[in-house]
C-alpha positions in Angstrom: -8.1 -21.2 -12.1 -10.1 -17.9 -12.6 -8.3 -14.9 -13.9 -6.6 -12.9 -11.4 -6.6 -8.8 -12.0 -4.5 -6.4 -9.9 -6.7 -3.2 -10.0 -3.5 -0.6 -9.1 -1.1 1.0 -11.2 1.8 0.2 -8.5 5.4 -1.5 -9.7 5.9 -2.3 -6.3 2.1 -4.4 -5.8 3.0 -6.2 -9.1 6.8 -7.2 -7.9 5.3 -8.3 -4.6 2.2 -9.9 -6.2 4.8 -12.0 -8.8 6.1 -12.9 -5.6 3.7 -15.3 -5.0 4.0 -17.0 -7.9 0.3 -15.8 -9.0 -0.8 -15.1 -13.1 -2.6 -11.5 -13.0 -3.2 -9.0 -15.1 -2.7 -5.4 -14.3 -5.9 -2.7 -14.6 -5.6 0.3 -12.2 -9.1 1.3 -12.2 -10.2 4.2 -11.3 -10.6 4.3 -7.6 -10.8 7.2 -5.2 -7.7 7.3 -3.0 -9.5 10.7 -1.0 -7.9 10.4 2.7 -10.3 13.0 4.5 -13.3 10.3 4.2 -12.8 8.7 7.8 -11.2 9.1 10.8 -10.2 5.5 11.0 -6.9 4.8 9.2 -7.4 1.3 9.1 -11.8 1.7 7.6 -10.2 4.3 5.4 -7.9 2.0 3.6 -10.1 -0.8 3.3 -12.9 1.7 1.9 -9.9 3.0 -0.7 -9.0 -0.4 -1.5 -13.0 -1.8 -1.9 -13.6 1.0 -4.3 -10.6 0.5 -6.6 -11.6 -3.2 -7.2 -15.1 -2.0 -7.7 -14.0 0.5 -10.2 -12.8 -2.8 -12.5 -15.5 -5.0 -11.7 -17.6 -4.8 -15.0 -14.5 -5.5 -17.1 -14.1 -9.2 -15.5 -17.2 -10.7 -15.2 -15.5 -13.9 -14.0 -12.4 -13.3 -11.9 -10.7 -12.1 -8.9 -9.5 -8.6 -8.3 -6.9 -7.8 -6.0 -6.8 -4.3 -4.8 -5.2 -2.4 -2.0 -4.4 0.9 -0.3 -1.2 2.3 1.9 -0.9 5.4 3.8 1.3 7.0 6.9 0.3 7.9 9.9 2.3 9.8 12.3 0.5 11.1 15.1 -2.8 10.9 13.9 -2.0 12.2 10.7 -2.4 10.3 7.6 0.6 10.4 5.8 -0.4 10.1 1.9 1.7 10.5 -1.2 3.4 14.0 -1.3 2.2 16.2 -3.6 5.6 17.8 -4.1 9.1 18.0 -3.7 9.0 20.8 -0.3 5.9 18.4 0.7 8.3 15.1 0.7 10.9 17.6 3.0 7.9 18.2 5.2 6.9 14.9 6.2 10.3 13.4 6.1 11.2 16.5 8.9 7.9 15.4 10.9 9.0 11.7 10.9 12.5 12.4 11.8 13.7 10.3 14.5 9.6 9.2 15.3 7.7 5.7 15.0 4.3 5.5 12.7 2.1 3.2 11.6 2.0 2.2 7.9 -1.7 0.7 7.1 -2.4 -1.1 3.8 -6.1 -1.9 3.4 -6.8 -4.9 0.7 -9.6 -6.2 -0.5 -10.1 -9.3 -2.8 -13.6 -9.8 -5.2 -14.3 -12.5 -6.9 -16.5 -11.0 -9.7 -18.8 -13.8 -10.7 -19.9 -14.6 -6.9 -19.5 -11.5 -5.2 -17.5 -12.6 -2.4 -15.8 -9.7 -0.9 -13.2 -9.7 1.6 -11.3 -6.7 2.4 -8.6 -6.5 5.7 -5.9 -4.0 6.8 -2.7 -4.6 8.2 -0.1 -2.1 10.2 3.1 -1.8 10.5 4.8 0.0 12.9 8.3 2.0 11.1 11.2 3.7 12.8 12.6 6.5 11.1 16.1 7.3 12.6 16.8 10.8 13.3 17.7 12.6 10.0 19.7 15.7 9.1 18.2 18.6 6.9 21.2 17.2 4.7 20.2 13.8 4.7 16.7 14.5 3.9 17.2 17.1 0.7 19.8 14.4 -0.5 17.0 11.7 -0.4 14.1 14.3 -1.6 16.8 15.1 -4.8 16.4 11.4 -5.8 12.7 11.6 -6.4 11.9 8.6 -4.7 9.5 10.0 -2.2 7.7 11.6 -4.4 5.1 9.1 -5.8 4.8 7.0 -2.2 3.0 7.2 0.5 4.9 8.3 4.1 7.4 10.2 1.2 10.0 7.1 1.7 10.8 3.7 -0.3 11.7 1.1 2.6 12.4 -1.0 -0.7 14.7 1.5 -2.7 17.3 3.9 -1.0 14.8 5.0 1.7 15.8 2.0 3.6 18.7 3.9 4.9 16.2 6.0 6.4 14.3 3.4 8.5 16.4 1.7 12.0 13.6 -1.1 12.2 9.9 -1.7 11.3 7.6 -4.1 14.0 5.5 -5.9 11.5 5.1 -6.8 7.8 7.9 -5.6 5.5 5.5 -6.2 2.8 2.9 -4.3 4.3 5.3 -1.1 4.4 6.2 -2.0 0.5 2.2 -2.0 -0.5 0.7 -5.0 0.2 1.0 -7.7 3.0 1.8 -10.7 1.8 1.3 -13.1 4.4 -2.4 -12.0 5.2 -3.4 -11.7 1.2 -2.4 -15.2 0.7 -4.3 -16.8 3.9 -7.3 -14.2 2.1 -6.8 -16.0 -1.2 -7.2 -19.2 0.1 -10.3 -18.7 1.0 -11.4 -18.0 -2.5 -8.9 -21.3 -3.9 -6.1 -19.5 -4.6 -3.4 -20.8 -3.3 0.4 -20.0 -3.5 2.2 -23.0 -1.7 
């Protein structure tokens, strides 16, 4: 079996990638995770995702790389990581008591072929309607601040969310079920 690299510095992609059951190695690259590039959340997270396995390519000349992007979007807004404390209180208040869409674009390379695939997958998440309390309590924790939509439906954030339509995976970082049917089509399989 070829050498499987996971081009993103993510805990959460590597617990969810071990899931599988897959030997990888970890190399975050270098990729460009700019969200003012398109319009389209779900093009914008594939284009994220295509140019952090890019950014590893020369490294492996014979493997596949296994990268991925997740961001918010409420309202047409993309929702990125928060770049602070009073910016994780912001877009917790905006969410408050609203549905959004949580979009991971992936895209999987095999390095000695060239075969590309890259996909996106949403997941719609209800946030219940939150106090100011409730939301400097979870801001004080500092889990918001390094994830995307300021909230860790994995970690104590899941108090936060009443249901999701979709992918838990996908609202963790990276959508299990379609990365595997992706993977078999370059003979990686996890069952």
């Amino acid at each position: 079996m070829k050498k499987i690299v996971l081009a993103s510095a993510s805990p959460r992609r590597r617990a969810l990638l071990r899931q599988l059951g897959l030997k990888f190695i970890v190399d975050p690259g270098t990729g460009d995770e700019d969200n003012t590039l398109t319009a389209d959340p779900h093009a914008l997270t594939r284009l994220i995702s295509r140019r952090k396995a890019g950014s590893v390519v020369v490294k492996y000349p014979d493997a596949v790389i296994i990268a991925a992007d997740t961001i918010g979007v409420l309202e047409g807004q993309v929702l990125g990581k928060p770049e602070s404390a009073a910016g994780a209180k912001k877009m917790l208040e905006q969410m408050s008591g609203k549905p959004h869409r949580v979009i991971t674009g992936y895209t999987v390379l095999d390095t000695a072929t060239g075969k590309t695939v890259s996909n996106s997958v949403e997941t719609i998440v209800y946030i219940k309607s939150l106090s100011a309390a409730e939301i400097d309590a979870y801001v004080l924790t500092g889990e918001p601040l390094d994830k995307a939509g300021a909230y860790g439906i994995q970690g104590r954030g899941a108090v936060l969310v009443e249901r999701i339509a979709g992918d838990y995976s996908n609202v963790v970082g990276l959508p299990l079920f379609a990365l595997s049917e992706t993977l078999k089509e370059f003979g990686i399989k996890v069952l």
